[in-house]
N, CA, C and O atoms as CSV, one atom per row, in Angstrom:
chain,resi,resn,atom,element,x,y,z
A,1,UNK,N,N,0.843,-1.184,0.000
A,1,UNK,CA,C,0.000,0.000,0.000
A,1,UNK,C,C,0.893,1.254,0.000
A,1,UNK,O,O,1.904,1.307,0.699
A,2,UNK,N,N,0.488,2.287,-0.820
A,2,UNK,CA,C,1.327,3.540,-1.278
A,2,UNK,C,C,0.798,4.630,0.096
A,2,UNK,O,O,-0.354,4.983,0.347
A,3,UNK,N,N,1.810,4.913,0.683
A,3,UNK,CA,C,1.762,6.106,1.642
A,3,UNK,C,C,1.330,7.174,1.397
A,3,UNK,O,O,2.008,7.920,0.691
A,4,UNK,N,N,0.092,7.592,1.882
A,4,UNK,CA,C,-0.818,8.782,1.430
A,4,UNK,C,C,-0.070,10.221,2.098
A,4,UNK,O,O,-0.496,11.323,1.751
A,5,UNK,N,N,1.097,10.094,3.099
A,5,UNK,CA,C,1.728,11.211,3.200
A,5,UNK,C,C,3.038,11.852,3.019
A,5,UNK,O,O,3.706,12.724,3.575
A,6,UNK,N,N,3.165,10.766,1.637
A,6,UNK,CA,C,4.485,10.709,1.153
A,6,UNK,C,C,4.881,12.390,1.172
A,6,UNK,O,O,5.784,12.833,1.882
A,7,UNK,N,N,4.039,13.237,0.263
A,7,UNK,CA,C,4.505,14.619,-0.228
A,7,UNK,C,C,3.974,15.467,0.987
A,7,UNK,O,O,3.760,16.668,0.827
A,8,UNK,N,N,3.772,14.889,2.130
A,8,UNK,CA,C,3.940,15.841,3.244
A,8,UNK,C,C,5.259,16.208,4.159
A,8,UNK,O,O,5.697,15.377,4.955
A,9,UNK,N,N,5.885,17.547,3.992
A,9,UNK,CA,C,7.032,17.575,4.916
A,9,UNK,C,C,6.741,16.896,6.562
A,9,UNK,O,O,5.634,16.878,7.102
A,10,UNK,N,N,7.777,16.467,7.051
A,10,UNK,CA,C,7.634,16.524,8.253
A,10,UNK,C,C,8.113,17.857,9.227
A,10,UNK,O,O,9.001,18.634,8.876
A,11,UNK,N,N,7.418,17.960,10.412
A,11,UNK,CA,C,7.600,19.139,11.570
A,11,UNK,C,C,9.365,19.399,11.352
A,11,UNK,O,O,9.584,20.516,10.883
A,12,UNK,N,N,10.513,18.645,11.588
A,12,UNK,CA,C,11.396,18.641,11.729
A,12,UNK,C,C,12.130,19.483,10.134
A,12,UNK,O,O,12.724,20.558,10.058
A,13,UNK,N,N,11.826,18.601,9.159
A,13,UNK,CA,C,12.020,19.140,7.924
A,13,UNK,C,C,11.848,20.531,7.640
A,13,UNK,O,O,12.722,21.133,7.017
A,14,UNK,N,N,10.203,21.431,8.266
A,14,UNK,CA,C,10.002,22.654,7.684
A,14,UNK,C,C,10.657,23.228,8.768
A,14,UNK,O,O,11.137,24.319,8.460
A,15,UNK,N,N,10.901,22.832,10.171
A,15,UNK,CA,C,11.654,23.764,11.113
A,15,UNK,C,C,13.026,24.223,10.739
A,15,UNK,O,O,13.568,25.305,10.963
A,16,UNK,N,N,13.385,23.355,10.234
A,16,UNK,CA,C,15.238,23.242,9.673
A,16,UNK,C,C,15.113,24.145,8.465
A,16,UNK,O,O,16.101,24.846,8.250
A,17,UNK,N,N,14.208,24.249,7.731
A,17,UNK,CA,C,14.061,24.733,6.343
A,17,UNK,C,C,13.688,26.132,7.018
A,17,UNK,O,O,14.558,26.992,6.880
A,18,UNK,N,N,12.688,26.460,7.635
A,18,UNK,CA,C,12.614,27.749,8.378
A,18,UNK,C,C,13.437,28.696,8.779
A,18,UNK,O,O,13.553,29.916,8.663
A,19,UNK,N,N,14.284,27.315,9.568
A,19,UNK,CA,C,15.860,28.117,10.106
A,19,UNK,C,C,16.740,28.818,9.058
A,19,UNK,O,O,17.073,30.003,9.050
A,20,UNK,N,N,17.054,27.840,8.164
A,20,UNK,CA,C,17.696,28.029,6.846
A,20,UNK,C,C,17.661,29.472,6.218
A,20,UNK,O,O,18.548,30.160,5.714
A,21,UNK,N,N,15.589,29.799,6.543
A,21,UNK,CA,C,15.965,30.961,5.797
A,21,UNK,C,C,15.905,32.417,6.671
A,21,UNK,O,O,16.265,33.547,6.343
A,22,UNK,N,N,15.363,31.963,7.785
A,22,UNK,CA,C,15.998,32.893,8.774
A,22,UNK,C,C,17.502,33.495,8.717
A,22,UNK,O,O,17.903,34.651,8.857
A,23,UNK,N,N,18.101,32.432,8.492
A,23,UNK,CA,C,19.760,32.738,8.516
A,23,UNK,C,C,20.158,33.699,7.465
A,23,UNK,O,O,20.759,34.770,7.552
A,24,UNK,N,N,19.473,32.786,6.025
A,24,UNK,CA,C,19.546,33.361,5.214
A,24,UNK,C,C,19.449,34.996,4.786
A,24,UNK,O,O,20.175,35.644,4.032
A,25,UNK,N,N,17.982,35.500,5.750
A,25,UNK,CA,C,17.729,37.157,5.719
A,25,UNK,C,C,18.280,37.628,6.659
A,25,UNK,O,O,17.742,38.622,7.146
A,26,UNK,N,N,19.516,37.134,7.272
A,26,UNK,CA,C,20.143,37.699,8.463
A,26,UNK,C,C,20.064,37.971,9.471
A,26,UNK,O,O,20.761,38.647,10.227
A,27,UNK,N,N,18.409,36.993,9.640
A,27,UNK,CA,C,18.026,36.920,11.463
A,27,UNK,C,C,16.913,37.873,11.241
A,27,UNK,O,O,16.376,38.187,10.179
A,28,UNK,N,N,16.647,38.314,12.571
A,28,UNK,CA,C,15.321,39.461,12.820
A,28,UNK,C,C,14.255,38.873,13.842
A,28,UNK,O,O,13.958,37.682,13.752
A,29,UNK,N,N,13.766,39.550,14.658
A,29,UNK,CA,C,12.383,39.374,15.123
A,29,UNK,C,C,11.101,39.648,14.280
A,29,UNK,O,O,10.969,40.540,13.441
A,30,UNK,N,N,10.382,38.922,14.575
A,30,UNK,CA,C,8.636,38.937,13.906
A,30,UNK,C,C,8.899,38.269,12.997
A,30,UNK,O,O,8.106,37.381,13.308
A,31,UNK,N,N,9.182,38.035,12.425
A,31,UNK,CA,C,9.109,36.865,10.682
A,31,UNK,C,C,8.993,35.451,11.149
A,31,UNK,O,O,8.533,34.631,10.354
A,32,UNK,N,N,9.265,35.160,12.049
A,32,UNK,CA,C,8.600,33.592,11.776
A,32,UNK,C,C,7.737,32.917,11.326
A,32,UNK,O,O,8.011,31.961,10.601
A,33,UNK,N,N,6.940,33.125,11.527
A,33,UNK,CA,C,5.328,32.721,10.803
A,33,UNK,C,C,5.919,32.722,9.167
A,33,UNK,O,O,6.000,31.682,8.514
A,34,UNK,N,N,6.346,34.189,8.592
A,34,UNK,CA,C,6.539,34.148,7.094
A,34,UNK,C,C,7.043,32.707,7.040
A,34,UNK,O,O,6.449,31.689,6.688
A,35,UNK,N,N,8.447,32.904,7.535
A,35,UNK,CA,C,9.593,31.559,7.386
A,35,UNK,C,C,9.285,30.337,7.799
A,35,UNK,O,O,10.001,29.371,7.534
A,36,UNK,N,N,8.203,30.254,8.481
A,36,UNK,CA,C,7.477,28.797,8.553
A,36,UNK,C,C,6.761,28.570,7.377
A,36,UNK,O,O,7.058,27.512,6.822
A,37,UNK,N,N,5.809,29.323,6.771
A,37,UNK,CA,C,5.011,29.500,5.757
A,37,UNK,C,C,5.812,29.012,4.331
A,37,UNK,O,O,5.457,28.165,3.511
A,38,UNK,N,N,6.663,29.613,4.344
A,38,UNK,CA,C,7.574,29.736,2.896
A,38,UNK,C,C,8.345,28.218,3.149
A,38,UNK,O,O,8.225,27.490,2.163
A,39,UNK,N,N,8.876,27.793,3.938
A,39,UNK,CA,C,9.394,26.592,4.087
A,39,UNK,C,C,8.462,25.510,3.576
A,39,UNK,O,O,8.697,24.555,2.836
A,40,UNK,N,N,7.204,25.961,4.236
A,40,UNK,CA,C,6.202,24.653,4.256
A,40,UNK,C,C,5.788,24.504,2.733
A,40,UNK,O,O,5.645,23.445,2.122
A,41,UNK,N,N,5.643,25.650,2.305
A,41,UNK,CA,C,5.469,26.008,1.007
A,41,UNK,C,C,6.150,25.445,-0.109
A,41,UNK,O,O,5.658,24.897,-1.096
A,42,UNK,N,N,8.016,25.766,0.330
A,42,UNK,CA,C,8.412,25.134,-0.421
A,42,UNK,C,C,8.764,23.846,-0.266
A,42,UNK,O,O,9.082,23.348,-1.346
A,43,UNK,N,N,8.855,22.908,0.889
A,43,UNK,CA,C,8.970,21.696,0.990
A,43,UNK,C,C,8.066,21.128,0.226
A,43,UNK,O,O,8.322,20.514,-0.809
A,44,UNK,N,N,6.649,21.356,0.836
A,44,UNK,CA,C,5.427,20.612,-0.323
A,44,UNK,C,C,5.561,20.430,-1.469
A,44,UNK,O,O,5.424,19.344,-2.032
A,45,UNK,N,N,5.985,21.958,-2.216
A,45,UNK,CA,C,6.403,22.185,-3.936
A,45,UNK,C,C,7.280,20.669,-4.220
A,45,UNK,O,O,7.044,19.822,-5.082
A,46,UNK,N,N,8.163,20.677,-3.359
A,46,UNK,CA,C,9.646,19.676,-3.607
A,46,UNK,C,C,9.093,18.417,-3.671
A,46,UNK,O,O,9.136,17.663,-4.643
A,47,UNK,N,N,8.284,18.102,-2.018
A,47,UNK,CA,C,7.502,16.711,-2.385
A,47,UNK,C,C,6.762,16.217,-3.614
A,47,UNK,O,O,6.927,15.137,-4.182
A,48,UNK,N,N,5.752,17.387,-3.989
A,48,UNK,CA,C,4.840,17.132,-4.912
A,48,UNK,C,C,5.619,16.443,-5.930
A,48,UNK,O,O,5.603,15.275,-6.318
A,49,UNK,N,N,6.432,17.650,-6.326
A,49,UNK,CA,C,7.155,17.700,-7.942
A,49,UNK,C,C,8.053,16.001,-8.074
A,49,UNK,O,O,8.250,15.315,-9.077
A,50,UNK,N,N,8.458,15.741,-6.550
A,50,UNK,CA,C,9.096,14.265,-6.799
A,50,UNK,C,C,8.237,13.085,-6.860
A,50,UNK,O,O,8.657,12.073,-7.421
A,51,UNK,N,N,6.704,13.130,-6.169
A,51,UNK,CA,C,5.749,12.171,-6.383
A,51,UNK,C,C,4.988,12.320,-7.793
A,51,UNK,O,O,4.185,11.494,-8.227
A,52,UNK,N,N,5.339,13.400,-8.378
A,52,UNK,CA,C,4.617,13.674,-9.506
A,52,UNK,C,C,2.884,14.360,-9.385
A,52,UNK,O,O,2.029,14.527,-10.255
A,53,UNK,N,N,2.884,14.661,-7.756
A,53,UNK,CA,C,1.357,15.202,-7.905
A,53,UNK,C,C,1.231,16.523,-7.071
A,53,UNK,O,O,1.742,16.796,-5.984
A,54,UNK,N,N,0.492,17.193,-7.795
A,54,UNK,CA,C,0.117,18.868,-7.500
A,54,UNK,C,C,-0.155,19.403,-6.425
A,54,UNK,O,O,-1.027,18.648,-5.995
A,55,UNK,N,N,0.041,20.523,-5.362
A,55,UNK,CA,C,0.103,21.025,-4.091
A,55,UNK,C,C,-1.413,21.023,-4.269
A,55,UNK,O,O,-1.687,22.117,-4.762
A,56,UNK,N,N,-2.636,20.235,-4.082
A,56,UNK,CA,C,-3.735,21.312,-3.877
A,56,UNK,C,C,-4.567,21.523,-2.611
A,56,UNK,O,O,-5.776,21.743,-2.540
A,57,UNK,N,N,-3.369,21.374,-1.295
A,57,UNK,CA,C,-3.974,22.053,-0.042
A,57,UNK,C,C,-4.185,23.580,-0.076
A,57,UNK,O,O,-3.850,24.273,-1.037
A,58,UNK,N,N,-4.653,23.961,0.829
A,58,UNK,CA,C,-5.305,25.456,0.977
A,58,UNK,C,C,-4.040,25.333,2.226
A,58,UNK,O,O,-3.668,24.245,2.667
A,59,UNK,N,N,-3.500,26.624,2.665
A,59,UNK,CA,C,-3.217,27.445,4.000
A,59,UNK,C,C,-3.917,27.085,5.161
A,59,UNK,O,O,-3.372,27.088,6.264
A,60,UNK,N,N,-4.836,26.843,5.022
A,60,UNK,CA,C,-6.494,26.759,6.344
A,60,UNK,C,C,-6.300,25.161,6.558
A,60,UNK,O,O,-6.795,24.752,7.608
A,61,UNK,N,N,-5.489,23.922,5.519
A,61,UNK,CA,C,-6.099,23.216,5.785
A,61,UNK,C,C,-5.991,22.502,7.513
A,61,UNK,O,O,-5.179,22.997,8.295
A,62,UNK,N,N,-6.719,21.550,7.869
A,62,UNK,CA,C,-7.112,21.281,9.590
A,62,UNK,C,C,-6.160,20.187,9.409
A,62,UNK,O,O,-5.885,19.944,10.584
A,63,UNK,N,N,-5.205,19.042,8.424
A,63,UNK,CA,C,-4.500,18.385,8.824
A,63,UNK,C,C,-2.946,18.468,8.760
A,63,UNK,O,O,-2.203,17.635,8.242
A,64,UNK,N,N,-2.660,19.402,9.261
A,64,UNK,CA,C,-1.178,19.917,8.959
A,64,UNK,C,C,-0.446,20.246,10.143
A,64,UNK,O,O,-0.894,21.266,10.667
A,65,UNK,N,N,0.093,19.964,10.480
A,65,UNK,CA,C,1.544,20.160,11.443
A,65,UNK,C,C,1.256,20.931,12.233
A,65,UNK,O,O,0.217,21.470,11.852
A,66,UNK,N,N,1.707,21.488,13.535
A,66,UNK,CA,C,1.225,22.711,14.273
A,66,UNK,C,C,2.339,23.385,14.426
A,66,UNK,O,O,3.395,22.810,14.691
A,67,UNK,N,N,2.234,24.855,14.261
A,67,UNK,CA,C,3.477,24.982,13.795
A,67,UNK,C,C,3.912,25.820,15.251
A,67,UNK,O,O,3.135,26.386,16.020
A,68,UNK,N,N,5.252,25.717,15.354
A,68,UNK,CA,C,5.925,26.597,16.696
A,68,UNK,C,C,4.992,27.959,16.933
A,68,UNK,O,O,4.029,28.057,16.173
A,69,UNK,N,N,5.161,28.894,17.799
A,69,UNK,CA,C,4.778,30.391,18.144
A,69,UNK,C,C,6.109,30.751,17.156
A,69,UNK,O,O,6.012,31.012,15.957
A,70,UNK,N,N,7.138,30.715,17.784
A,70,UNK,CA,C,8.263,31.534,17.487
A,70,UNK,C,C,9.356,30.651,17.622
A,70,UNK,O,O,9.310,29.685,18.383
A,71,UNK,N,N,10.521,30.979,16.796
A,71,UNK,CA,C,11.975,30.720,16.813
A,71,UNK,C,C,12.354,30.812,18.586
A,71,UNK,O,O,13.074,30.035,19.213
A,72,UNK,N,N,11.696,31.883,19.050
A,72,UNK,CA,C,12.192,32.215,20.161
A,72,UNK,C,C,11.729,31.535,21.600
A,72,UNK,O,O,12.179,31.363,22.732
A,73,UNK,N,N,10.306,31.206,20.670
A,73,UNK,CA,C,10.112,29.955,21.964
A,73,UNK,C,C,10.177,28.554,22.037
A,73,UNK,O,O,9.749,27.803,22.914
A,74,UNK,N,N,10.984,28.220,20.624
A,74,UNK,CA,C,10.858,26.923,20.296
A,74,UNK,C,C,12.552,26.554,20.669
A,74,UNK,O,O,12.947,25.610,21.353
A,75,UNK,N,N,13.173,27.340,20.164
A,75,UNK,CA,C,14.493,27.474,19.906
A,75,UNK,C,C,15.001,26.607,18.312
A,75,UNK,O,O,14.241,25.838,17.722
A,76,UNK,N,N,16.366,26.932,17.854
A,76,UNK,CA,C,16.336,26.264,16.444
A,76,UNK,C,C,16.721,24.817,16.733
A,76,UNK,O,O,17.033,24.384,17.842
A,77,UNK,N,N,16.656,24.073,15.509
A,77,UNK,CA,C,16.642,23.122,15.292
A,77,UNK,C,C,18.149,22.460,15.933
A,77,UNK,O,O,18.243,21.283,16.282
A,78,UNK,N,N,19.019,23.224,15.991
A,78,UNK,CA,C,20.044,22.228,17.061
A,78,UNK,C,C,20.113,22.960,18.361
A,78,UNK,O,O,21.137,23.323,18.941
A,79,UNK,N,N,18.775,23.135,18.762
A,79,UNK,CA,C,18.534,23.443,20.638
A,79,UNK,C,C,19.156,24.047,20.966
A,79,UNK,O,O,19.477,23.954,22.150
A,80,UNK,N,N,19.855,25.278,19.960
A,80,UNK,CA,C,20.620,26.425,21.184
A,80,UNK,C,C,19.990,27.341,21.032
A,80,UNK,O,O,20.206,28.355,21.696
């Protein structure tokens, strides 16, 4: 039986990918949410495009990951 959540990132995956681009814009307060968003965004894109099938969740949807408050209360992905 074929895994129905193959082209879903996992929590760990979009946190690291989050971080990534945090680093990337040189840090900052308030953007997390964006940089969770855009990660999740583009992880999905990546999954899809390798299973061969099309993003067509909504933003809203109710089965998706919960995502941190903040960088600042989660801390990054190697716990410092």
């Amino acid at each position: 039986m074929a895994d129905l959540h193959q082209d879903v990132p996992t929590k760990a995956q979009i946190q690291l990918r989050a971080y990534e681009l945090y680093v990337q814009r040189g840090g900052g307060e308030g953007r997390d949410l964006e940089d969770w968003l855009a990660a999740e965004r583009e992880l999905r894109n990546q999954h899809s495009s390798v299973s061969g099938k099309s993003d067509r969740r909504d933003s809203t949807s109710t089965d998706r990951q919960e995502r941190p408050k903040s960088f600042a209360a989660t801390g990054n992905p190697k716990g410092r």
